[in-house]
N, C-alpha and C positions, 0 to 999 in steps of 0.2 A: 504494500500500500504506500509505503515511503519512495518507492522508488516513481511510482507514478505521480505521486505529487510535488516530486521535485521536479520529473520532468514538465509537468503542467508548467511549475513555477519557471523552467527556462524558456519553453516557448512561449510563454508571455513578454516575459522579460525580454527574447529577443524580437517580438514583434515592438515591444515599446521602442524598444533603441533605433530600429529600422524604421519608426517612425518620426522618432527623434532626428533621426540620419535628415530623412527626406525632405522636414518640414524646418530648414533650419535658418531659412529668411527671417531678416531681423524686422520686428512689428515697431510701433511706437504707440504706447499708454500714455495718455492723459489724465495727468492729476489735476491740478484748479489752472488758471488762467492760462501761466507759463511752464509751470512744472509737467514733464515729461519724459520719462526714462524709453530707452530704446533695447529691446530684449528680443531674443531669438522665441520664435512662436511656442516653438517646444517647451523651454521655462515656464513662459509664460500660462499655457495650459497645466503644465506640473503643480506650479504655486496655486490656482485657483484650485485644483481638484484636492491639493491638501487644504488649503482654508475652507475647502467644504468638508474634507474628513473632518478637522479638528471643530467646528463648526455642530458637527451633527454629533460627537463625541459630548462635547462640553455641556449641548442643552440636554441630551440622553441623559447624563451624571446630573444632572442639578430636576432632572426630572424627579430620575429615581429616590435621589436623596430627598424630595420635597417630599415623597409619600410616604413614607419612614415617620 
């Protein structure tokens, strides 16, 4: 069973990266007026999918803990 789920865990992992590879034109993000950072799209979608994990993590714990 371990050996299947590692291999799962590498073809994913190599599907990210190959996506990563492909998609690696630099974006530009807009903050307020003038502020603007310039980031390769890749990051850019990496950082938002973990501000959504830790996002859905955080209200999950303070859910939990409220019912308690």
């Amino acid at each position: 069973m371990q050996v299947i789920t590692w291999s799962l865990r590498l073809v994913i992992f190599f599907l990210f990266a190959g996506f990563a590879a492909m998609n690696s034109e630099n974006i530009v993000v807009h903050y307020y007026e003038d502020c603007f950072v310039e980031i390769p799209l890749s990051v850019a979608l990496l950082a938002f999918f973990a501000l959504g994990v830790f996002l859905t993590i955080f209200t999950s714990l303070r859910c939990l803990v409220g019912k308690k």
